[in-house]
N, C-alpha and C positions, 0 to 999 in steps of 0.2 A: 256834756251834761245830759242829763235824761228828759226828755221833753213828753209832758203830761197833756193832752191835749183829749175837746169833751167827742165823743166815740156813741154813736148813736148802736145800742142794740134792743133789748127789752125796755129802758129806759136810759138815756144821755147822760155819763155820765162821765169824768175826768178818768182817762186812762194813760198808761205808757205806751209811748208810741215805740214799737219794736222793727216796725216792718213798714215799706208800702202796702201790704194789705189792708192792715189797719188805717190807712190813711184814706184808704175807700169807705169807709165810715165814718170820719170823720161829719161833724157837725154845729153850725150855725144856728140851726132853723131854733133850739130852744135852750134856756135855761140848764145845768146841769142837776138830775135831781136831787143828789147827793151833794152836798157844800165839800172842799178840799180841807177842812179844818184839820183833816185825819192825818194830814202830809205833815200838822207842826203841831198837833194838839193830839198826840196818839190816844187809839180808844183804850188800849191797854199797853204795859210796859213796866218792867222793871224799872224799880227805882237804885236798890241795895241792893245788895245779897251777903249772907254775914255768916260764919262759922264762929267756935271759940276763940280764936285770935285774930279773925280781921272782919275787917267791915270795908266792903265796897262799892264806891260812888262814883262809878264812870258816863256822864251824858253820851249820848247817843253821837258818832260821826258818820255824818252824810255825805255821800255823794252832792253835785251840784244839780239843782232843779228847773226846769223852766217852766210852767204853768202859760199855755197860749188860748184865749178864747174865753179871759175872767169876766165875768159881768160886772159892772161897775158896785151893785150889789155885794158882791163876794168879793171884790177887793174893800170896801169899805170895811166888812165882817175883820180880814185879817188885820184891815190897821186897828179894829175894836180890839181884837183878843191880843194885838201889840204892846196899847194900851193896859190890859191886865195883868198880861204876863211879860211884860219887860219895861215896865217905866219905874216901879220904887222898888218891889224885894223880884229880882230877876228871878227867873226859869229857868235855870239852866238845859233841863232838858228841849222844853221847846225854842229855846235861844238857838242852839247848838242846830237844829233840823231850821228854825225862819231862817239863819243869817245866810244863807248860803241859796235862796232862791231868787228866780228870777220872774218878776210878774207882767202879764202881759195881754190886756185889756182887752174886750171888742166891744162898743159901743153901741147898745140896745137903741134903734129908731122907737118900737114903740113894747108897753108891757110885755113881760115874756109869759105872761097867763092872767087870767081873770081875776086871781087873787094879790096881782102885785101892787104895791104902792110904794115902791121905791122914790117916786116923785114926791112924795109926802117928807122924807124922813132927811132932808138938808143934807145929801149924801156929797162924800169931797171927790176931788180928782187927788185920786193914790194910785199909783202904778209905775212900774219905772218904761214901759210902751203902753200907749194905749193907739186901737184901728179902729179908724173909721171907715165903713164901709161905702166906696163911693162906684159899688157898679163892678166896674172893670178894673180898679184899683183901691190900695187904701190909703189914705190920707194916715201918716203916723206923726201923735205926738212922744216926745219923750219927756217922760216924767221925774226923772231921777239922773244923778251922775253914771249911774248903774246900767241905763237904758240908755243913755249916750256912749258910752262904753261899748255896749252891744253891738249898735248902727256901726260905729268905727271899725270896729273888728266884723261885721259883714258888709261891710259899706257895697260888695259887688249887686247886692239884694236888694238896695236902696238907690233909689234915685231924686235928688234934690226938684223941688217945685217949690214955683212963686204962689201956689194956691194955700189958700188960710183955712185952719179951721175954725167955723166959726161959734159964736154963743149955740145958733139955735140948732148948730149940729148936737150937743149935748145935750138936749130935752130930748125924754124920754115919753111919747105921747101915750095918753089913758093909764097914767104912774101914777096918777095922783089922787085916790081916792080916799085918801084917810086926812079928817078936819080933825086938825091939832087942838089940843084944849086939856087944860091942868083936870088930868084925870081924877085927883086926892078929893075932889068934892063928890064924885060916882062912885067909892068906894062901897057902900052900903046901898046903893042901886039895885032893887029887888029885882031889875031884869036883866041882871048878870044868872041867874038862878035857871033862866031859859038856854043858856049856854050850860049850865055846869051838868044841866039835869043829863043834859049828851056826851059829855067828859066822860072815859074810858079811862082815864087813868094810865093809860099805854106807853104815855112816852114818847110817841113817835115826832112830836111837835118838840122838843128838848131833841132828840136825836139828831133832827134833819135839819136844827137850827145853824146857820154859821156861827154863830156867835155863842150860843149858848158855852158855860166856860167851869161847870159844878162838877167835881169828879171826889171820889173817894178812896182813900189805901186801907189796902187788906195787907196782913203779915202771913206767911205762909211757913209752916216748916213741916219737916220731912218724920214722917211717926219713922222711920230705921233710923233718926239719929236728931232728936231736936236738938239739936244744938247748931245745927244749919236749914237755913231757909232766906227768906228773901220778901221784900216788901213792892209790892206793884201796887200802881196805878192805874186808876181807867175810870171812866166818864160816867157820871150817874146823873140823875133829875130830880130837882123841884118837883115832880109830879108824882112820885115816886112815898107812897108813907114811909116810906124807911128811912128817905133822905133827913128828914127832920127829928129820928127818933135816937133818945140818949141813955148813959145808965139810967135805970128803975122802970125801963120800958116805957117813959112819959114820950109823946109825940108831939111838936111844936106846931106843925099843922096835920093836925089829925083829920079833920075835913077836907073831902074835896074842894069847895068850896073855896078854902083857904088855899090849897095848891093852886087851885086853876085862875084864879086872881094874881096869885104872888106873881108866874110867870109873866103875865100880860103887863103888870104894872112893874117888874125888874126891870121887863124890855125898854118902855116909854114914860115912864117916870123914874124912879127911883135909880136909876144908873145914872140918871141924868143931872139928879140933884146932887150924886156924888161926883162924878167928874166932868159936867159939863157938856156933854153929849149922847144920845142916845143909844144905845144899844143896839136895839131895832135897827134894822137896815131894810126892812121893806121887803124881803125877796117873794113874801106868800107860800112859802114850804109848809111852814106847819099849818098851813087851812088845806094845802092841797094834799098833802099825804096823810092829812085826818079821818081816820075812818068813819067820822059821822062830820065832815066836814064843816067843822066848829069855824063861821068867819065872823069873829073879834070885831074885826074893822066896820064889818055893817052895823054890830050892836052900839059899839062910839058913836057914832054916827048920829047915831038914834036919840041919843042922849042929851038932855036939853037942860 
């Protein structure tokens, strides 16, 4: 299988490991800044493609995957978009690229940046290996039938131990910054307005989200012959005016104001109230890759 593991160059981020070179890059030390969503949530792709007699709908076959060195964060995200795209009207396209990976944990001691609050957001253990780093070795749980599977089939790489992992191996120290509280009464809090006034509108906070899940289809056809063309997909934003805008040119959130809310409150309310759990997963991407470093979590905070 192809083994995706996070590669320290300009910025840390999930690559394919081709070589021992690469493997001298290899990296621990942070976060990856880029979320893996790309691997089963493509930013762009064909869906169709259609002439006068046929119409075709082939999902994507993938190779098999293994993902080493997940933050518990970013495994959370994929069982989010799990959740959206494979629990009531399937996906087949992203079905077709998740079912065939293999996921595989490293266990953050403490914050992976200033902006994180992972410790806030009741994140699960999902992963079919997760490592605990213990020094000179790693303490491995497995998570899944999938990840016991693995161990068996390299069993030469493993060595059985009477040592436990324990609770406080799994706290994640200075995670926990963000005080929970039914945001729907701060809706009209005039000092959201000090965040919006620095909103860019950019996107890059939807971007570099794991989770974030909103994309749009465009139809394309060819001016030498319309009568063939093809319908792709690819990943758009709540932050975006266009995202909200329908025949007669009316826009549903025409203000910024209206964007930069809806996201904040998708992530930790209102996903929540439809299925039970949050969205959010804590990782701090979109305050740190914010070009006017918009951090949300202090303004909550604030708010009494």
């Amino acid at each position: 299988m192809d083994l995706y593991a996070p590669i320290k160059d300009v910025v840390t981020n999930f690559k394919l490991i081709t070589d021992f070179k690469s493997i001298s890059d290899f990296s621990l030390k942070e976060n990856s800044f880029f979320p893996i969503k790309e691997h089963f949530f493509a930013k762009n792709e064909t869906i169709l493609t259609f002439d006068k007699k046929n119409l075709s709908d082939k999902p994507p076959k993938n190779k098999a995957k293994a993902f080493f060195g997940l933050r518990k964060c970013d495994l959370n995200a994929i069982k989010k978009q799990d959740l959206v795209f494979l629990s009531k009207d399937k996906d087949g396209y992203y079905e077709a690229r998740r079912k065939n990976t293999y996921l595989m944990g490293y266990q953050c001691k403490k914050a992976c940046s200033q902006y994180c609050f992972c410790g806030s957001m009741n994140l699960e253990d999902f992963y079919d290996l997760m490592y605990y780093d213990k020094g000179n070795k790693f303490l491995i749980e497995a998570g899944s039938e999938k990840g016991l599977k693995l161990i068996k089939k390299y069993k030469k790489y493993f060595k059985k131990t009477n040592e436990k992992i324990k609770q406080e191996d799994k706290i994640i120290k200075n995670a926990s910054r963000l005080e929970r509280k039914d945001l729907n009464r701060f809706y009209e809090d005039s000092r959201w307005n000090n965040l919006v006034d620095l909103c860019l509108s950019c996107a890059a906070c939807t971007n570099l989200c794991p989770t974030c899940y909103c994309f749009e289809f465009h139809d394309k056809v060819k001016i030498s012959n319309l009568s063939q063309g093809s319908r792709t997909r690819g990943w758009s934003s709540c932050q975006l005016k266009s995202f909200s805008k329908v025949a007669g040119e009316f826009v549903f959130r025409n203000k910024r104001e209206e964007r930069f809310k809806h996201r904040i409150y998708h992530q930790l309310q209102y996903f929540k109230e439809k299925y039970g759990t949050d969205l959010c997963v804590g990782c701090g991407r979109c305050i740190l890759a914010c070009p006017t470093r918009i951090d949300f979590v202090k303004l909550i905070n604030e708010m009494k």
